[in-house]
Each structure stands twice: as C-alpha cells, then as structure tokens.
N, C-alpha and C positions, 0 to 999 in steps of 0.2 A: 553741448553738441548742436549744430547748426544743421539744420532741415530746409533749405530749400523750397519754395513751388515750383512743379514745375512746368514751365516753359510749355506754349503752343505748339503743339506738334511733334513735341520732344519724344523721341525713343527711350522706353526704360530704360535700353542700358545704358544711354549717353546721362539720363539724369542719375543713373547709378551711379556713371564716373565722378557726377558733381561732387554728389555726396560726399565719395571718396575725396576729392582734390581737396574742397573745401575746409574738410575738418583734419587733414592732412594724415588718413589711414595711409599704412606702408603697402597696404595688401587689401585683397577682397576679401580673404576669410576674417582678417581682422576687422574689416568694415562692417561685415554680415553681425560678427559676434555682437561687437557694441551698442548697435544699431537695433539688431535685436531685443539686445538686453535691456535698452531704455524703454523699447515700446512694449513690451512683456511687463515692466516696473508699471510703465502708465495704465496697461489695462487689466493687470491683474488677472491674463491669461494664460494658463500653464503647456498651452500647446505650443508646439516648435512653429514658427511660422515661417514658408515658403517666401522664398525672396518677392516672389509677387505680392505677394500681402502684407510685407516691410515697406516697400515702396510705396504702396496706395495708402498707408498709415502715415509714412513720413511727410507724404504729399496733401494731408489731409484731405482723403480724397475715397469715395466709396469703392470699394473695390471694381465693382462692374462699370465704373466711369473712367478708372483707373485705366483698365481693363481697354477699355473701346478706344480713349482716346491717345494713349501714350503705348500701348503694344502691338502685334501684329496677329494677336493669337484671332480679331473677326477677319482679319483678310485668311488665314489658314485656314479657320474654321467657319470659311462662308457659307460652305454646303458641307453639310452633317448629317450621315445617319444613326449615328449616336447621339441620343438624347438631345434633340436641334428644338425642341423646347425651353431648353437651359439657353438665359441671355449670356453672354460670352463676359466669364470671370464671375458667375454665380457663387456669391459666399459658399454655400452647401454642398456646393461639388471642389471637394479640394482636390478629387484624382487630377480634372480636368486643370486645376490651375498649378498642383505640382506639375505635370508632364508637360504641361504644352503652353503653360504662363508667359515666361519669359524666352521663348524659343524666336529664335531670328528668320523670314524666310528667304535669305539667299548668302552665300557667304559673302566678307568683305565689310568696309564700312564706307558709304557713299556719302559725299556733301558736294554742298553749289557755293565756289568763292565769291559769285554775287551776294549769294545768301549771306556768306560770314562779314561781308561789310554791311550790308542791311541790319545785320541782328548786330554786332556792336555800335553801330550809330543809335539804334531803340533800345538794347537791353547792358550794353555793356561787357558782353561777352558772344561769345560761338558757341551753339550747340548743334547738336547731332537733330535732323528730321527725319519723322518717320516715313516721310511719302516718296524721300529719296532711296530706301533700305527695299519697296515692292520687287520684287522678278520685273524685268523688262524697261523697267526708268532708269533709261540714260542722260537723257537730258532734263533739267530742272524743271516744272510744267510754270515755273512761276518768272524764270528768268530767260528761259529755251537756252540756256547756258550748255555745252559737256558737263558731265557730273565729272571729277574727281574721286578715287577711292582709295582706301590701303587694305593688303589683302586678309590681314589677320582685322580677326574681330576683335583683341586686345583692343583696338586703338580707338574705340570707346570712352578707356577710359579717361582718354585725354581729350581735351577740348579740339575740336576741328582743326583748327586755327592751327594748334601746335601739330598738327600730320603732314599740312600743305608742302615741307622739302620733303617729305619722306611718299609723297602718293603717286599714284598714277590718275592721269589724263586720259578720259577717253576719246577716243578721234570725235573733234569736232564737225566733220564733214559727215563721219557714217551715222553718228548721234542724230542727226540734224533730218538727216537722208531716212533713218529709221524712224523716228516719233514723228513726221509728215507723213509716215504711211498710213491708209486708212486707217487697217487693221489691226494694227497696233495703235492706233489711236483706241480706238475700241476697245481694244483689250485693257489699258492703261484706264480707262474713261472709269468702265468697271471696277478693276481692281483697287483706285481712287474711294470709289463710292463703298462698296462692299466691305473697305477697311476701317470704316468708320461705323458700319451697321449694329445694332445692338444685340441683336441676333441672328444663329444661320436662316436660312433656308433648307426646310427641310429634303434633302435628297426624292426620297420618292415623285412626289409632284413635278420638282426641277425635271428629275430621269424622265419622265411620261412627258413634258413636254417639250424638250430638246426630243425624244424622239417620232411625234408629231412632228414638231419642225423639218427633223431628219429624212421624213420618208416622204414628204413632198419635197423635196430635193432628189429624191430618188437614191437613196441613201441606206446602207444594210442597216437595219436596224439591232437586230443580233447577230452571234455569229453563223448561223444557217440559213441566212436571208441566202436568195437566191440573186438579188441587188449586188452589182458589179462593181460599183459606187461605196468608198467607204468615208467616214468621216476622219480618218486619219490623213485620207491624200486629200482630200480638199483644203486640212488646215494646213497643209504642206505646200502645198499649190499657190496658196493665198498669202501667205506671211515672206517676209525676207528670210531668206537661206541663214545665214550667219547670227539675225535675231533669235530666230526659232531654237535654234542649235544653243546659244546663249541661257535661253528661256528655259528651253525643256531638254535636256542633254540625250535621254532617250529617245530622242525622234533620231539620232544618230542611226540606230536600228533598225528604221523603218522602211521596210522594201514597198515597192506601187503595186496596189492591188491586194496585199495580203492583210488581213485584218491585226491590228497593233493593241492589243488590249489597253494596253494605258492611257488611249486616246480613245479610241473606238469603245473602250470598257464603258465613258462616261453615257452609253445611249441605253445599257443593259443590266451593270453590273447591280447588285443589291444595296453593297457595301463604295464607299468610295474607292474607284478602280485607281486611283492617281491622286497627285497634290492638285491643291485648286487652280493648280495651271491649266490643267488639263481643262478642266472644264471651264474657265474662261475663252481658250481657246475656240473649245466648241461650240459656245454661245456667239463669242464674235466674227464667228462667219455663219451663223444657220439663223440670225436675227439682223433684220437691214443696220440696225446701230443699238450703238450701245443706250441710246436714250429710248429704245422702242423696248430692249429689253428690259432694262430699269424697271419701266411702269408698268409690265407686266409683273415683274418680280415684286412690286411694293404693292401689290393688288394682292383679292385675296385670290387667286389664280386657285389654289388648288379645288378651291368649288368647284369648278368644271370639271373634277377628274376624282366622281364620287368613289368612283371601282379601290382607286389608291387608299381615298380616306377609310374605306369599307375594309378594305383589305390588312392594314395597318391595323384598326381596332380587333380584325378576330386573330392579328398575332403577338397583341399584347397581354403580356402574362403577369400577375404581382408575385413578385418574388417574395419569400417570408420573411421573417423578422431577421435580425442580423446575431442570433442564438442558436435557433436553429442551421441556419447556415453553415457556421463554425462548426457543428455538429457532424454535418453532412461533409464538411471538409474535412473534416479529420478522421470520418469514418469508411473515406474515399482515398484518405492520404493522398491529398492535393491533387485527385484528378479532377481535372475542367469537364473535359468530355461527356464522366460519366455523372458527373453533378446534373449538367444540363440534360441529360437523358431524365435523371429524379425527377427536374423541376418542369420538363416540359416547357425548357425555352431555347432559344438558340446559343450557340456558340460562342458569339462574338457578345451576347447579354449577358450571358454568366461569367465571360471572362473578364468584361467589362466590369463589372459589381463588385467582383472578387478580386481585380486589380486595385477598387479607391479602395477596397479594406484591409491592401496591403498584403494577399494572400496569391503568390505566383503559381502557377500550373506544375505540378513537379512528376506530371505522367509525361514521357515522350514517345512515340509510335516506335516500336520495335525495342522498348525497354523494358524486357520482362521483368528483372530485376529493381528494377525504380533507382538507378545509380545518380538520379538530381536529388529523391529524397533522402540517399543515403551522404552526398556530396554535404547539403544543406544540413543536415541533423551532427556531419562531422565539425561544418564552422560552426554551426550555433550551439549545440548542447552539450560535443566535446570541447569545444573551445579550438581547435586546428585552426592554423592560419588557411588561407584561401588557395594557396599552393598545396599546400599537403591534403586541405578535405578533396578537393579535385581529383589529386594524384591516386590517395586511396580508394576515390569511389571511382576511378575509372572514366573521371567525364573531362569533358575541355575544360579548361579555367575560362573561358567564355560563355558557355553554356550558365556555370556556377554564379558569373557575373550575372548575366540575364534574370535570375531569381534574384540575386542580392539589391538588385536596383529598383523589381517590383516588390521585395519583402519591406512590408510595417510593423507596425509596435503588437500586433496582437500573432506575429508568423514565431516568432520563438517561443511563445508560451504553446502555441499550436501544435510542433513539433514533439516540444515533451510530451503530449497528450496523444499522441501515435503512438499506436502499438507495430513495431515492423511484423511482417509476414516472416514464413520462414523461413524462404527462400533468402531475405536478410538478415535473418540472425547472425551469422558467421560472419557475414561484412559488416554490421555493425558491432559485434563482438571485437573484432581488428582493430575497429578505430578506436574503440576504448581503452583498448590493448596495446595501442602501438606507440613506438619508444619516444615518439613527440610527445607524449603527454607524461612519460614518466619525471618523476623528481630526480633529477639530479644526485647523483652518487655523493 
C-alpha cells in the first residue's frame, strides 16, 4: 500500500482522494477499511480510529500538526468556548476530532487553474488547497485569478485537474470587484491567519473586547442596550450585498435596526451565537484592519480583562471520575439536565463530557414517558431495526438518529443497566413482545 506526504496546503480530503486514486480503492469505505487496518497492524492499537487520525498516521505526521496544517477544523474553531485550551486536534480529545475533524467549511470544491499548472510544473500532479475551501475566497490570494469550483464535495476525490470540463467559473469581474474591497480584504486577511493558528481564542476575552470596541462605536452592546446602533447593520452597511449573502446566508433575514442574534449574539452571547463567520465579520469592521487586530489577538490581551479571567475560574467545576458518572447516568437514565443540576455545572459541560464518552441525552422537555430511551433500549437491547424501535416507541426516526450518531461503545452496556420506570414497563414489555422479534413459524 502506498502512503503519500502530503502536499503544502493540501486539504484532507483532497489528500484523502490521493490515497484513494493511488492505490486504486473502488470506494471510500473500502479505502477507510484497509487503510485502517494496516495502520492498526503497525501500532498494535485496538481502537477504531477516526478518519482524521488515519490520515495524520498515513502522513506521518502528529496529529495536532495534521490538524492545523491540512484541515479547517482552527479556522472553524478559531473562537471556542468549549475547552479553547485544547490545541486544535488534541490526541485526548477524540469527541472534538470525531465531530468536527474532517468537516468542510463551505460547500463545493474550489481550485485556481493558475495553481493546477504551477503544481504540475513542481510536483507533477494537482491538488486540492485549503486556502481556496475558506467562506469568502473567490479569487486565488496567490494568482488574483477567479477560483473555479464543482458543486458536490465528492469531487475531492478526483484530482483538480480531472473536474476543470465539469466546474464552474466564478465571474471574473465580481471576484476581482469583491476581494479589492476593503473589508473583505480584512475579513480574508483574518480568516488566512486564524486557519493556520494552533489554538482558539478563548470566546470570553474576544466577547469583552469586541464589545469595548462595540460601544465606542456607539454600538448596543446587548439586547436591552438603549443604543440605536446595532453591529448587525454596520456589517451590512460595510460589506458587498451579494458577498455578504454568499458568506453568511442568514443575513438574508436581517431587517435595519432590529437586533439579529447571529450577528449581533457575537457582542453578548456566552456560548458561540454563530459560525466564525460571524465573528470575523464583527472584528472586520469594529478593528481599523485586520493587522491591528492580529496583534491584539496574538498578545496576551485577556490580562486586561481580569473580571473575565476571575469570573471563568469561580465557574469552573471538576467533574468526577468517568465511574461515577456512568453511575449517575444510568441512575438518571440519560438525563443531561438533571446530571448537571448533581454535578453543579452547566449545561453545555455536562453535555459536552457526556457526548466524548459517547452517552446522548435521552430526556426531551415534555416527555413524560422517556419514548428516546425506550426508542434506544428497542434498537440496542431488543435488537429492532431503526424503523420499528422508532415506530414503537412513538418518536421520529430522526430524533432516534440524533442519539445513534452521539451513542459510543460504553451506551449499550449502559442501557441494560437501566432499570425502566413504571410508567415504561408496558412499552417496553411490547417491544419484547412484538412480532419483529418473534421466530419465525
């Protein structure tokens, strides 16, 4: 099997396609197995390993360098209030590189046919770039070319080169007309940098000082500011109509003068109110450029903003061992909520904790009955396919999906270890009972 380096700039999944092409897999799941299974022989690890961490192995390459320089997950996760102490693709955090490893941020697959003759004159082939795949690059920063794109993301797996009859062109005049503009220069300038960073920025300090910036602007800082002035119509104001709309689709929504949280959230919100669009947007008009905010942001800025760092340490909580927990989950049967009430922490920490350990929330507001844990206990411990645990417990087969994509290797042993309430006995009685699972006459 032939493994590749990869390439300067190269997006995971275009090195992904190499692989594929290379050793001539038919398919991606045949690619994953083998691939897998050689690098599992080499290191005598019994864990299933996440496509992102086949890739950093194949490339011989540490994962968190993997990580920074060949995917998108630091420009996604440039500003975090989730664990923004974790460098981006932290061995130890496997939640954060199953969910959000190998994720794309815009659809499409964009290249520069400057580029594809440059890179066959030096490497002998075309590959896919990652600085082309950002929200808002249209034009190459390296050739000021139109980019090209095809609109499925399949076409990855093909080398550039082989999409060029099948792609589109972007207008070379509005490309041209759009990345001249300041503010989009700005924004790009940012997003450039950010996506190479090793780690986020922590949300808090960014929020307190975007909204400093905000209120000498005259600027509502929250939503009961008495300030007329919001940070959604300025970014509206200041960017190209048709960019904007491109960039951020929910600015579609956005009436003058009324507060838009997805925009406006980034001056307030606790939690990230939007994708990092949003908040590059906000930085690139409430900062003269993007090179005055740069050096703020590479400093340690948040000294200045003791109240944040104070405030932060009296709401951090140590969760207990991962025994107890289990414990508490199954004695709660899978509620988040009322865990987090136990442990005396928030919401979004307990669900976060209890998502890398593969254990989904199976309490829903106004479900007296718990019809996701009786849903869940029908696929896993009856054996029901996913249409019929659904059907019998009464829930969406979307819903059922939503726990089957956060459940891990320790949610089916957890299940048996449930005892139902009463109120479930009779529906889980049914499912044991009903004629899908009978033998055959």
């Amino acid at each position: 099997m032939l493994l590749p380096s990869p390439l300067p700039d190269e997006i995971h999944s275009g090195y992904w396609g190499r692989i594929i092409r290379i050793n001539g897999f038919r398919d991606e799941v045949t690619a994953l197995y083998y691939v897998s299974a050689k690098l599992l022989a080499q290191h005598s690890n019994d864990t299933k390993p996440y496509l992102l961490e086949v890739l950093a192995t194949a490339g011989n390459m540490p994962l968190q360098d993997f990580a920074r320089k060949h995917t998108l997950m630091p420009y996604r996760r440039a500003i975090a209030s989730y664990k923004p102490e974790l460098i981006h693709g932290d061995p130890d955090d496997r939640s954060m590189i199953r969910m959000s490893g190998t994720r794309l941020a815009r659809p499409g697959a964009y290249f520069c046919s400057a580029c594809i003759e440059d890179d066959w004159r030096k490497y002998g082939m075309s590959y896919w770039k990652r600085k082309h795949q950002l929200p808002g690059m249209y034009t190459c920063p390296m050739h000021a070319t139109a980019l090209q794109y095809v609109k499925d993301d399949s076409a990855f797996i093909e080398a550039p080169a082989r999409c060029i009859s099948s792609s589109h062109t972007v207008d070379p005049g509005w490309a041209r007309s759009q990345h001249d503009h300041a503010d989009v220069q700005n924004f790009l300038q940012l997003s450039v940098a950010l996506a190479s960073s090793s780690q986020p920025l922590d949300l808090r300090p960014v929020r307190a000082l975007l909204r400093e910036k905000a209120r000498a602007f005259g600027i509502a800082s929250h939503p009961k500011s008495t300030a007329k002035n919001k940070l959604s119509d300025l970014i509206a104001s200041r960017f190209p109509k048709q960019w904007l709309e491109a960039v951020f689709p929910p600015v579609l929504a956005k009436r003058q003068g009324q507060i838009f949280t997805q925009l406006d959230g980034v001056l307030y919100c606790s939690t990230c109110s939007s994708s990092i669009v949003a908040y590059l947007l906000g930085i690139s008009v409430l900062f003269c450029s993007a090179d005055q905010a740069l050096e703020i942001f590479q400093s340690d800025f948040s000294a200045s903003l003791p109240s944040v760092a104070r405030r932060r340490r009296q709401l951090k909580k140590t969760l207990p061992d991962a025994k107890t927990i289990i414990d508490h989950y199954i004695r709660s049967r899978g509620n988040h909520p009322q865990m987090a009430r136990e442990f005396g922490v928030s919401l979004s920490t307990i669900k976060a904790h209890l998502y890398s350990m593969g254990l989904p929330n199976l309490r829903r507001r106004g479900d007296k009955e718990q019809r996701v844990y009786v849903a869940a206990k029908n696929f896993y411990v009856h054996e029901m396919s996913l249409v019929e645990s659904a059907e019998n417990a009464n829930v969406e087969i979307a819903e059922l999906e939503r726990v089957l994509r956060v459940a891990g290797a320790n949610f089916s042993t957890v299940l048996t270890e449930m005892e139902p309430s009463t109120s479930m006995t009779m529906r889980l009685r049914g499912a044991v009972n009903n004629t899908y699972l009978r033998a055959p006459e």
